[in-house]
C-alpha positions in Angstrom: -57.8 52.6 -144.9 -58.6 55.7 -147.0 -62.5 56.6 -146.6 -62.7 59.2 -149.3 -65.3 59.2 -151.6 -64.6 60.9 -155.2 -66.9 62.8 -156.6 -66.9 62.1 -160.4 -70.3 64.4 -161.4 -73.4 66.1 -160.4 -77.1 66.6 -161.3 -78.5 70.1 -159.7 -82.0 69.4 -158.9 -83.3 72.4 -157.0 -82.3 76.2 -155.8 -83.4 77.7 -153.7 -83.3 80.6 -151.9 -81.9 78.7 -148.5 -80.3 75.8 -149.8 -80.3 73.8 -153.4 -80.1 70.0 -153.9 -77.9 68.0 -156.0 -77.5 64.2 -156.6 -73.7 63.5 -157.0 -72.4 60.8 -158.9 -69.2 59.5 -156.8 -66.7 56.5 -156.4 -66.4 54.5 -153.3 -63.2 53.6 -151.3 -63.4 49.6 -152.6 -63.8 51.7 -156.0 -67.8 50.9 -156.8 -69.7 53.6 -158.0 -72.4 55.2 -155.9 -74.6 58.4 -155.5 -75.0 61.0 -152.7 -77.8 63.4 -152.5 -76.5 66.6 -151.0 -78.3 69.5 -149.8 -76.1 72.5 -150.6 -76.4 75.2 -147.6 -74.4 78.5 -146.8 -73.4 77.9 -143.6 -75.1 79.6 -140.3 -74.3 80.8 -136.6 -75.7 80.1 -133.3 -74.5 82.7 -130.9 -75.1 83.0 -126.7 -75.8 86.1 -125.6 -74.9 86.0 -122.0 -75.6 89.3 -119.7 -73.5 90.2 -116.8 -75.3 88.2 -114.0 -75.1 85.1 -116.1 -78.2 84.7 -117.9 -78.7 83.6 -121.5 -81.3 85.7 -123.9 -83.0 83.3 -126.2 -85.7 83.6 -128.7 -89.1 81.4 -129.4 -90.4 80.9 -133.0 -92.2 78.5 -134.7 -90.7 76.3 -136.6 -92.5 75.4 -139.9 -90.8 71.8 -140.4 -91.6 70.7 -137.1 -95.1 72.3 -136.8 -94.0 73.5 -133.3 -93.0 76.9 -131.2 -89.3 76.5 -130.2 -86.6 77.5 -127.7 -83.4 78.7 -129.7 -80.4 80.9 -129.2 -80.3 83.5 -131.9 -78.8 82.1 -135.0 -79.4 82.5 -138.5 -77.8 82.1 -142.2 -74.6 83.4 -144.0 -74.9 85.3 -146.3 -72.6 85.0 -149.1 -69.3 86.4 -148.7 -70.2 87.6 -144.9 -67.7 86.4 -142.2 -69.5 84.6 -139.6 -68.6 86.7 -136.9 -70.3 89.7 -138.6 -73.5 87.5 -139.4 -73.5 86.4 -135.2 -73.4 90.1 -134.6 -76.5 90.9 -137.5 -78.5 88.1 -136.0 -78.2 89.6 -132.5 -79.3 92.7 -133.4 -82.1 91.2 -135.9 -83.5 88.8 -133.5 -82.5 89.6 -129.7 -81.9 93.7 -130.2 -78.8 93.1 -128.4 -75.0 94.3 -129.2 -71.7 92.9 -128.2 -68.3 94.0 -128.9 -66.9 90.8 -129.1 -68.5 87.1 -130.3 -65.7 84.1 -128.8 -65.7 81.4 -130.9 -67.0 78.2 -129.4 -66.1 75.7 -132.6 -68.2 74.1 -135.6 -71.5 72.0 -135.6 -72.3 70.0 -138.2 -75.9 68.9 -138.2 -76.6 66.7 -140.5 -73.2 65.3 -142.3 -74.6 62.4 -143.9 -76.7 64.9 -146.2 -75.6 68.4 -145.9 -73.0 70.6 -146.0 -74.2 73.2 -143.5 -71.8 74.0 -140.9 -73.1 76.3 -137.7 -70.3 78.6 -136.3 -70.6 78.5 -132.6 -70.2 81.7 -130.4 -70.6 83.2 -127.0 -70.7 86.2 -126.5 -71.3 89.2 -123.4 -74.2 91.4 -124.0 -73.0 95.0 -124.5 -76.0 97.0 -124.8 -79.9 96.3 -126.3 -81.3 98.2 -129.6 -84.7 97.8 -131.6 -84.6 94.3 -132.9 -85.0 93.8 -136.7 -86.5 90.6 -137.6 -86.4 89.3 -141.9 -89.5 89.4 -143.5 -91.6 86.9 -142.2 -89.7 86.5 -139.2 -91.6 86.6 -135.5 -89.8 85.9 -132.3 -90.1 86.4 -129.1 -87.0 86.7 -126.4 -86.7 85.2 -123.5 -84.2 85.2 -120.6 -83.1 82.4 -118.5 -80.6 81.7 -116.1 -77.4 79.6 -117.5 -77.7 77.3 -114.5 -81.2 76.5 -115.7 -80.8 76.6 -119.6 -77.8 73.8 -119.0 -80.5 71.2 -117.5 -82.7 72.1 -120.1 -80.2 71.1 -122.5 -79.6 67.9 -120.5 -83.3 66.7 -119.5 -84.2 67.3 -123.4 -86.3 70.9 -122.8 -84.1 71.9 -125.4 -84.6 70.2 -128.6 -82.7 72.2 -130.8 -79.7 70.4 -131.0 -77.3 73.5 -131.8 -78.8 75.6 -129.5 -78.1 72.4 -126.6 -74.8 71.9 -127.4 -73.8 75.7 -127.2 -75.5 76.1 -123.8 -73.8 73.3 -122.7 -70.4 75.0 -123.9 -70.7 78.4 -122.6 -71.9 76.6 -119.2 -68.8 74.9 -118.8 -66.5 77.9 -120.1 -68.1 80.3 -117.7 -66.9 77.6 -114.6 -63.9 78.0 -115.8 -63.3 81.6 -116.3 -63.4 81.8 -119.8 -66.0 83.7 -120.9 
């Protein structure tokens, strides 16, 4: 069976400066008509810095939406026509003060497909030296360092909420048993 959906119009409804919103007129597979609403996003990265004795540096901010302080890797937004691996690297530096010379791609997260087309590039990456941070506007974080062994049963007893920054922990965990990063 061919799932497809085909979009036939669409309605902007808001812009904003992080995302905009659009209701999308579109034809289902059995050929009915339906509508989507879609929030429009640039795309972002989620990167783990990992220093030589394996530990992870992470940040805490509060997070507005949730009305809560949070335990995140660095990650932030793409800006447009930035490559991701560039914008892992500015977020490093931005929110951590750290540098690496290389970020090692760890795949795609999609958070929410059923409304949004963000997609969160995935990274590890070995700290190569520290530098003064430089947070956006508006921006206050705090970093933190914990072991790898510890951050992966955060990420599986639920410490972790934040779902991209559990899944990468989880990834460079296993990658570092092996050998791979």
């Amino acid at each position: 069976m061919d799932f497809t959906e085909k979009f036939v119009s669409r309605d902007d409804r808001f812009k904003g400066r992080i995302f905009s919103v659009s209701v999308d007129d579109i034809i289902q597979p059995d050929g009915k008509p339906s509508k989507r609403e879609v929030v429009h996003h640039n795309g972002a990265v989620c990167v783990a810095p990992l220093t030589d004795d394996n530990t992870l540096a992470f940040v805490r901010q509060y997070r507005y939406p949730m009305a809560e302080v949070m335990l995140e890797l660095p990650a932030g937004r793409i800006e447009p026509g930035e490559d991701p691996v560039e914008t892992a690297k500015r977020e490093l530096i931005e929110e951590a003060g750290l540098t690496t010379i290389e970020c090692i791609p760890f795949g795609v997260d999609y958070p929410t497909p059923g409304y949004s087309t963000e997609k969160i590039y995935l990274y590890g990456a070995r700290i190569g030296g520290t530098c003064p941070t430089n947070p956006d506007e508006g921006e206050f974080v705090e970093k933190v360092y914990i072991p790898l062994a510890e951050a992966e049963e955060m990420a599986y007893d639920g410490t972790i909420t934040d779902s991209k920054t559990a899944m990468l922990v989880l990834r460079v965990a296993k990658a570092v048993r092996e050998g791979r990063l």
